[in-house]
N, CA, C and O atoms as a GROMACS GRO file, in nm:
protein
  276
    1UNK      N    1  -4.931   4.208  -6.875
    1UNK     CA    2  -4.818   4.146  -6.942
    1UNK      C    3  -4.799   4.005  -6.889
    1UNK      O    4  -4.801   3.980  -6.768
    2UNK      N    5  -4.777   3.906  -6.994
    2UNK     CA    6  -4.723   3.770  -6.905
    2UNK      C    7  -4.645   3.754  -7.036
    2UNK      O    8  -4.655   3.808  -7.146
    3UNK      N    9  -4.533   3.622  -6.964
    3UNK     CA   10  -4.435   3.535  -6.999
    3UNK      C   11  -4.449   3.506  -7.199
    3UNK      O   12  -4.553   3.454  -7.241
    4UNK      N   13  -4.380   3.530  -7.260
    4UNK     CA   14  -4.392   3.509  -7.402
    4UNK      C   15  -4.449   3.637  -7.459
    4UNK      O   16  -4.413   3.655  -7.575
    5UNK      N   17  -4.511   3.712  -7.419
    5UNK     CA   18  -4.553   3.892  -7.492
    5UNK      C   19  -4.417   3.939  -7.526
    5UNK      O   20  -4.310   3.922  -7.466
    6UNK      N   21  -4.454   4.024  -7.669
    6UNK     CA   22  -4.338   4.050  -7.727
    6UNK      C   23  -4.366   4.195  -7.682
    6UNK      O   24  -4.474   4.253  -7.685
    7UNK      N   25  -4.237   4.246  -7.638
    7UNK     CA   26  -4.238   4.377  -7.566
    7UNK      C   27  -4.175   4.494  -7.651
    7UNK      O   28  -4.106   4.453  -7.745
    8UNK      N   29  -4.185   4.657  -7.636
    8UNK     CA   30  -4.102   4.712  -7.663
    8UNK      C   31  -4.060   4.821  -7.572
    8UNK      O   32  -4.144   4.880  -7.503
    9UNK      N   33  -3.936   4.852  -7.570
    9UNK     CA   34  -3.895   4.965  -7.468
    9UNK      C   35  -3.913   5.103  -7.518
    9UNK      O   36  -3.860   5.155  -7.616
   10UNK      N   37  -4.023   5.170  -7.406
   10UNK     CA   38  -4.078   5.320  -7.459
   10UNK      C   39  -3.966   5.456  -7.400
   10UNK      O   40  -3.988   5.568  -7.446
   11UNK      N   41  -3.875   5.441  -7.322
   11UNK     CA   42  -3.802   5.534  -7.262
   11UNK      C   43  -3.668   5.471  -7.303
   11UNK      O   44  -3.652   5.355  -7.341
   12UNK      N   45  -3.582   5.560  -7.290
   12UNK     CA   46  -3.459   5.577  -7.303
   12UNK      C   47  -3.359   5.576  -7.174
   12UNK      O   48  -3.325   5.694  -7.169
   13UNK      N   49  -3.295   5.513  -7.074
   13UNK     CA   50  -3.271   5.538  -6.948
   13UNK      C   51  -3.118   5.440  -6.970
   13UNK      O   52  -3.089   5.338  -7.033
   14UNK      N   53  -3.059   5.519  -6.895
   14UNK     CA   54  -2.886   5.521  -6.898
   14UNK      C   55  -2.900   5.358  -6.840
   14UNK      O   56  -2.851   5.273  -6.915
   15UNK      N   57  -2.956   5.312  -6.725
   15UNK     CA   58  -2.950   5.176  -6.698
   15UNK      C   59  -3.011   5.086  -6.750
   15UNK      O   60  -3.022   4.978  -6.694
   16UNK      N   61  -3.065   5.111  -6.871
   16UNK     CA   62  -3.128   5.032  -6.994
   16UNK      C   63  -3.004   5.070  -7.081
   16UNK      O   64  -2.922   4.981  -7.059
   17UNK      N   65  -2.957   5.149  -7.158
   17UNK     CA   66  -2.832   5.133  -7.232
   17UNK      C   67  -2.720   5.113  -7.184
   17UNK      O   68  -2.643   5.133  -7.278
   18UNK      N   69  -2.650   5.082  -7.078
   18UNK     CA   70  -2.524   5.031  -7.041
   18UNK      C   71  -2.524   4.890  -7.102
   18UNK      O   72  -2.420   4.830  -7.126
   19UNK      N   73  -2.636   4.845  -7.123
   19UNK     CA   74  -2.679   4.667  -7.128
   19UNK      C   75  -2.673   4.675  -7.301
   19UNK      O   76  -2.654   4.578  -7.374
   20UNK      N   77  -2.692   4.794  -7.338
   20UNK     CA   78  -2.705   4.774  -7.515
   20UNK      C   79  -2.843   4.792  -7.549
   20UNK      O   80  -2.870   4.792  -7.669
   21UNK      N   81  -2.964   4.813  -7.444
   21UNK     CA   82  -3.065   4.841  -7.471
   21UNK      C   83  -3.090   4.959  -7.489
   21UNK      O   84  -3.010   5.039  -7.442
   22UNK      N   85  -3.230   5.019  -7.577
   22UNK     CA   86  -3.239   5.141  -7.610
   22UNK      C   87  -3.357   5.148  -7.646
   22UNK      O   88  -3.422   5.048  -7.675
   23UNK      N   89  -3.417   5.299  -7.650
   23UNK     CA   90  -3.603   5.297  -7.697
   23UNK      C   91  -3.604   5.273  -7.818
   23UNK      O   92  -3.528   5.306  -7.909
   24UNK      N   93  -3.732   5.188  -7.812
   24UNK     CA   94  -3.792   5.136  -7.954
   24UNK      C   95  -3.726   4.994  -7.976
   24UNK      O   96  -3.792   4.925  -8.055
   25UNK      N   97  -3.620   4.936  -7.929
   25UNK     CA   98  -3.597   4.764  -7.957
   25UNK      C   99  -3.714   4.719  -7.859
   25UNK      O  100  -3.779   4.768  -7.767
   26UNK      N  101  -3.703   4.563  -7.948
   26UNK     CA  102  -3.827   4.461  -7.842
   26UNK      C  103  -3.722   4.301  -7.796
   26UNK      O  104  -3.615   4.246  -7.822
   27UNK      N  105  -3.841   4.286  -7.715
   27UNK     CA  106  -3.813   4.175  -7.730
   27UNK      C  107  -3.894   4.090  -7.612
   27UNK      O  108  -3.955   4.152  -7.525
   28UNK      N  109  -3.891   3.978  -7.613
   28UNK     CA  110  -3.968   3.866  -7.556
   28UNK      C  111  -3.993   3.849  -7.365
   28UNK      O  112  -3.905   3.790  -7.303
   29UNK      N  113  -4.079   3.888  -7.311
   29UNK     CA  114  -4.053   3.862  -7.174
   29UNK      C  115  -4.027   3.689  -7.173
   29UNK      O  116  -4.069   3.594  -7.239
   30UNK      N  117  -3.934   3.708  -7.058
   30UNK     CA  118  -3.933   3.530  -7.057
   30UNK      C  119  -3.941   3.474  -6.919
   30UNK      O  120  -3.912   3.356  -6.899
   31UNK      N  121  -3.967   3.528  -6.855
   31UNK     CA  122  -4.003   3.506  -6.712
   31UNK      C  123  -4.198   3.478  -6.688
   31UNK      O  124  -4.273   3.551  -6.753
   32UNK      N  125  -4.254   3.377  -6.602
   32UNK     CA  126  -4.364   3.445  -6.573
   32UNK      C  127  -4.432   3.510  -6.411
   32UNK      O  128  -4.537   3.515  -6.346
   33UNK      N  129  -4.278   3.553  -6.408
   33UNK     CA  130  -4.278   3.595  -6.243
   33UNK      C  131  -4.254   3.796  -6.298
   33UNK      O  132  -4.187   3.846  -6.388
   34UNK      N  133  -4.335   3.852  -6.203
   34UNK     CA  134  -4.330   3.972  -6.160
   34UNK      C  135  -4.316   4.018  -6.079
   34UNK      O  136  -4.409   4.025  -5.998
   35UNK      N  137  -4.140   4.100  -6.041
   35UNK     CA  138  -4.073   4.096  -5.948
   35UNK      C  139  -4.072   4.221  -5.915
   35UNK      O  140  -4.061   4.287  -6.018
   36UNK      N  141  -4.081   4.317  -5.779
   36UNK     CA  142  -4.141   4.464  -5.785
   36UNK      C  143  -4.166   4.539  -5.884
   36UNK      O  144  -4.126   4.654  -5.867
   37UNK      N  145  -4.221   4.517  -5.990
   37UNK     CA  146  -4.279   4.594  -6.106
   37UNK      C  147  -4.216   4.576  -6.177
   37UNK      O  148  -4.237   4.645  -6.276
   38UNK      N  149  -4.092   4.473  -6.189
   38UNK     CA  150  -4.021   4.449  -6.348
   38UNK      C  151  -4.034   4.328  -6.375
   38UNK      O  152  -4.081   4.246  -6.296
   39UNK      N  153  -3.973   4.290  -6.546
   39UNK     CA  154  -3.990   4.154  -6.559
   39UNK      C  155  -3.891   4.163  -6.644
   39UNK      O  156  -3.863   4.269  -6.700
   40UNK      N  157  -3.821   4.041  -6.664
   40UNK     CA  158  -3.696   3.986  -6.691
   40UNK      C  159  -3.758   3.953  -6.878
   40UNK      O  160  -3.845   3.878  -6.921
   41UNK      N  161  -3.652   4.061  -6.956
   41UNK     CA  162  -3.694   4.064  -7.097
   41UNK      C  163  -3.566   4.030  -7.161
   41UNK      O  164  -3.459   4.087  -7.140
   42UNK      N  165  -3.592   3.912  -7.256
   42UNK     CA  166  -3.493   3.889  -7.364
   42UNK      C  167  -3.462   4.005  -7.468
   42UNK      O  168  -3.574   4.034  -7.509
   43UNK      N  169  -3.388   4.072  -7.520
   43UNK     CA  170  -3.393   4.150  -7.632
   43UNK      C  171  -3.350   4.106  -7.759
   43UNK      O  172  -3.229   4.082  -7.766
   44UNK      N  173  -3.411   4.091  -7.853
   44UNK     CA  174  -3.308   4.055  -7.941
   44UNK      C  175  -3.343   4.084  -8.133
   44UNK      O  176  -3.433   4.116  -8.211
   45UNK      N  177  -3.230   4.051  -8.131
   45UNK     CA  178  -3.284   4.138  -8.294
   45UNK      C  179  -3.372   4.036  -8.411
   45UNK      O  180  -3.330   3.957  -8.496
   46UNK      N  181  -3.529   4.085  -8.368
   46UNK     CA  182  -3.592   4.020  -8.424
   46UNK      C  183  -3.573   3.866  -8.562
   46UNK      O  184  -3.523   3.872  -8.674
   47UNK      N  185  -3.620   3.776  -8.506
   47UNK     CA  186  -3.579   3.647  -8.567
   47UNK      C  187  -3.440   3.628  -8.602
   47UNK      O  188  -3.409   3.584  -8.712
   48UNK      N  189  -3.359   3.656  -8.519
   48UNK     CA  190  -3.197   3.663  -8.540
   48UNK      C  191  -3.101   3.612  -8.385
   48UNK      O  192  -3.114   3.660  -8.272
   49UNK      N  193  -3.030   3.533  -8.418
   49UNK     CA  194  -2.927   3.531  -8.262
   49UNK      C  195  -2.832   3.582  -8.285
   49UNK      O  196  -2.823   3.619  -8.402
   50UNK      N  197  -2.709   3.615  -8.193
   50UNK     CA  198  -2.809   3.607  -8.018
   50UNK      C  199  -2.856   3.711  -7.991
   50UNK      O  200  -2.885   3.806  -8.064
   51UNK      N  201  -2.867   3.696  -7.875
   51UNK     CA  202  -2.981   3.828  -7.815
   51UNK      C  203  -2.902   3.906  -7.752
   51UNK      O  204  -2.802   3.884  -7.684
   52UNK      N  205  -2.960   4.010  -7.783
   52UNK     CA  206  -2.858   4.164  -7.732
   52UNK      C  207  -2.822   4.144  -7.580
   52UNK      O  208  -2.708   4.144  -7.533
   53UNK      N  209  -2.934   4.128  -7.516
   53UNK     CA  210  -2.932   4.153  -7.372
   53UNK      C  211  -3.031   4.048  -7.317
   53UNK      O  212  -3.111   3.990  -7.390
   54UNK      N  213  -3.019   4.025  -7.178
   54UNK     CA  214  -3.170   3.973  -7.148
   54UNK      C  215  -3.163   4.018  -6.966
   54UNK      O  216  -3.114   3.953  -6.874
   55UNK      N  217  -3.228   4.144  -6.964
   55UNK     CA  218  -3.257   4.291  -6.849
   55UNK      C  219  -3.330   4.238  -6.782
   55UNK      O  220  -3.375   4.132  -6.827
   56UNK      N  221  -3.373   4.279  -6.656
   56UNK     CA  222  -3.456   4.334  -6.583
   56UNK      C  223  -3.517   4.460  -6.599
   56UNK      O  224  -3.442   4.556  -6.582
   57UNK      N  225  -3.677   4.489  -6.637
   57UNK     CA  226  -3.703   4.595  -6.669
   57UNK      C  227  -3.830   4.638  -6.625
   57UNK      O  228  -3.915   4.553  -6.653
   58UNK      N  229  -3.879   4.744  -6.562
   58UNK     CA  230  -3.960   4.820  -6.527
   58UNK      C  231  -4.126   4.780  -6.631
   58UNK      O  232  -4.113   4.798  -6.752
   59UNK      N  233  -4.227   4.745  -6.596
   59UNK     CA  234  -4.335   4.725  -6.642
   59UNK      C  235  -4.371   4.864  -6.685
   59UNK      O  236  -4.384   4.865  -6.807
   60UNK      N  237  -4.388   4.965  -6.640
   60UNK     CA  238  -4.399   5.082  -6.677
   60UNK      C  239  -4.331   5.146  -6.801
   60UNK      O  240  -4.369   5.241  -6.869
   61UNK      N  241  -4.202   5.055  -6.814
   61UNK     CA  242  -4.127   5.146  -6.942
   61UNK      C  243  -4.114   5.084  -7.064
   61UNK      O  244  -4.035   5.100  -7.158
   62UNK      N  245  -4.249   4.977  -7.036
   62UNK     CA  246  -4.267   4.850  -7.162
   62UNK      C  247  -4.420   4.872  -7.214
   62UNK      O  248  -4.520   4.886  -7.143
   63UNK      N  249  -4.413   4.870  -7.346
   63UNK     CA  250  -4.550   4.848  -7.426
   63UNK      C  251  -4.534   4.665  -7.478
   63UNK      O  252  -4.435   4.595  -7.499
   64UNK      N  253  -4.701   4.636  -7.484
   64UNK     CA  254  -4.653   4.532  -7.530
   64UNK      C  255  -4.703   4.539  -7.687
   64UNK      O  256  -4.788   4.619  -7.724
   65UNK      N  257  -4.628   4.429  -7.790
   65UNK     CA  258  -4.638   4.487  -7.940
   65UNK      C  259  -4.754   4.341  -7.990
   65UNK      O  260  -4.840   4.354  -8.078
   66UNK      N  261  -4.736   4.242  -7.932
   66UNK     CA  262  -4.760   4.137  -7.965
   66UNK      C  263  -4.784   4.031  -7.836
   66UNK      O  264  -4.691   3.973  -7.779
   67UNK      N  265  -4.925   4.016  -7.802
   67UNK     CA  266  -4.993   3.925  -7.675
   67UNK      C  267  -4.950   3.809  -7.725
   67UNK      O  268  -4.963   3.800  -7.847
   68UNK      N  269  -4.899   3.710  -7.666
   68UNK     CA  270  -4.874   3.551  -7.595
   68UNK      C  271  -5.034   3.501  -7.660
   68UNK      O  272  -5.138   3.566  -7.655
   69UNK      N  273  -5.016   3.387  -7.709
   69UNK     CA  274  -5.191   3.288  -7.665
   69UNK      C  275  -5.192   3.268  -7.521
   69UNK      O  276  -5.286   3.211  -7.467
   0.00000   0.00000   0.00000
């Protein structure tokens, strides 16, 4: 994963929805730092502002949908 991959969240986890996040939204990593196994993801509702959230999130609980050039 790097900086600009459009992500989506594969699990469902109570400290991912307190934030408004939930499985199956995406959205943009925007960091290109990887910080103990998470990376700092914009969420937002595709081509629309603003953005739901923008998390800290587990590399593990992210697919990516769409690679960066």
């Amino acid at each position: 994963m790097k900086q600009y991959d459009r992500v989506v969240l594969t699990v469902e986890k109570e400290k991912y929805a307190k934030e408004g996040v939930h499985r199956g939204m995406s959205g943009i990593i925007c960091d290109p730092r990887q910080i103990n196994g998470c990376r700092l993801v914009s969420f937002d509702q595709y081509g629309a502002l603003p953005e739901i959230a923008c998390i800290s999130v587990s590399e593990e609980d992210l697919e990516v949908l769409v690679s960066a050039p």
